[in-house]
C-alpha positions in Angstrom: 98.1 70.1 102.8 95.7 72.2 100.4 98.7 74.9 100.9 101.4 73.2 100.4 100.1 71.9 97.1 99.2 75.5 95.7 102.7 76.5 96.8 104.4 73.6 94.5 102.4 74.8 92.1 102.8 78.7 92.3 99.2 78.9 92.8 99.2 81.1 96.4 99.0 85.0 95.5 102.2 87.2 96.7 99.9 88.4 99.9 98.0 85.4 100.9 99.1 86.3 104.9 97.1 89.4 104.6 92.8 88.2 104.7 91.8 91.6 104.3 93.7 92.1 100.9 92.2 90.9 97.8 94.5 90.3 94.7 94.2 89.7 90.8 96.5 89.2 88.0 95.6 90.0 84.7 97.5 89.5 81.6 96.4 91.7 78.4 96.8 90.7 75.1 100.5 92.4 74.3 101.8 90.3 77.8 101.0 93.3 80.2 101.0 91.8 83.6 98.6 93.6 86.0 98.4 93.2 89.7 95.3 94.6 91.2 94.9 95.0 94.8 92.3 95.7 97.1 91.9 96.4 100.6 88.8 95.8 102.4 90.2 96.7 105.9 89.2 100.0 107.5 93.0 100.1 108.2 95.3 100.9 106.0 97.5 97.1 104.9 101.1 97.4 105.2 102.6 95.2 102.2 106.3 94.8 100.8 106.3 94.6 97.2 106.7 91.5 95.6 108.3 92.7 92.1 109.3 96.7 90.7 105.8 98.0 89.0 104.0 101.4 88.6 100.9 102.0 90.0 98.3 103.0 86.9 96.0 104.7 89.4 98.9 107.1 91.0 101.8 107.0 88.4 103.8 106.0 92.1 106.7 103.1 90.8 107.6 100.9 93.7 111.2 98.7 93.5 110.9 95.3 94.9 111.1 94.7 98.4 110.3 98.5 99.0 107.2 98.8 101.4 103.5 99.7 100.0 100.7 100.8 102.3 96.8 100.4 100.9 95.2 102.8 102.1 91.9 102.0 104.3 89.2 100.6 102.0 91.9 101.7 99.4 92.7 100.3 95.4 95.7 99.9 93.9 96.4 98.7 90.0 100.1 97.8 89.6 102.0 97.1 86.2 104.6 94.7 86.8 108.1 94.9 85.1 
């Protein structure tokens, strides 16, 4: 029930299914929406990517939809478009 009430409400982060990933959203000041992503698996987490951003750690952009891999233990720091 908890669930379904965080889903009417937009409330349940884009990778809730994966327990070993933890997520953040940030907004700065200017409306810069940062997603931050961590991965406290010693395996790497095989994600799809909810929306097109750049990763501010690697400069890698990923589309939406497009696959992205954490790597073990790994960070990632995405800019959402």
């Amino acid at each position: 029930m908890v669930r379904r009430v965080l889903a009417r409400h937009d409330l349940i982060g884009p990778y809730a299914d994966h327990p070993a990933v933890e997520t953040a959203t940030r907004v700065a000041p200017d409306g810069t929406r940062l997603l931050f992503l961590l991965n406290h698996a010693p395996e790497p987490a095989r994600l799809t990517a909810h929306a097109t951003a750049t990763d501010l750690l690697t400069g890698k952009r990923s589309e939406r939809s497009e696959p992205l891999t954490l790597d073990p233990l790994g960070v990632a720091v995405l800019r959402l478009r």
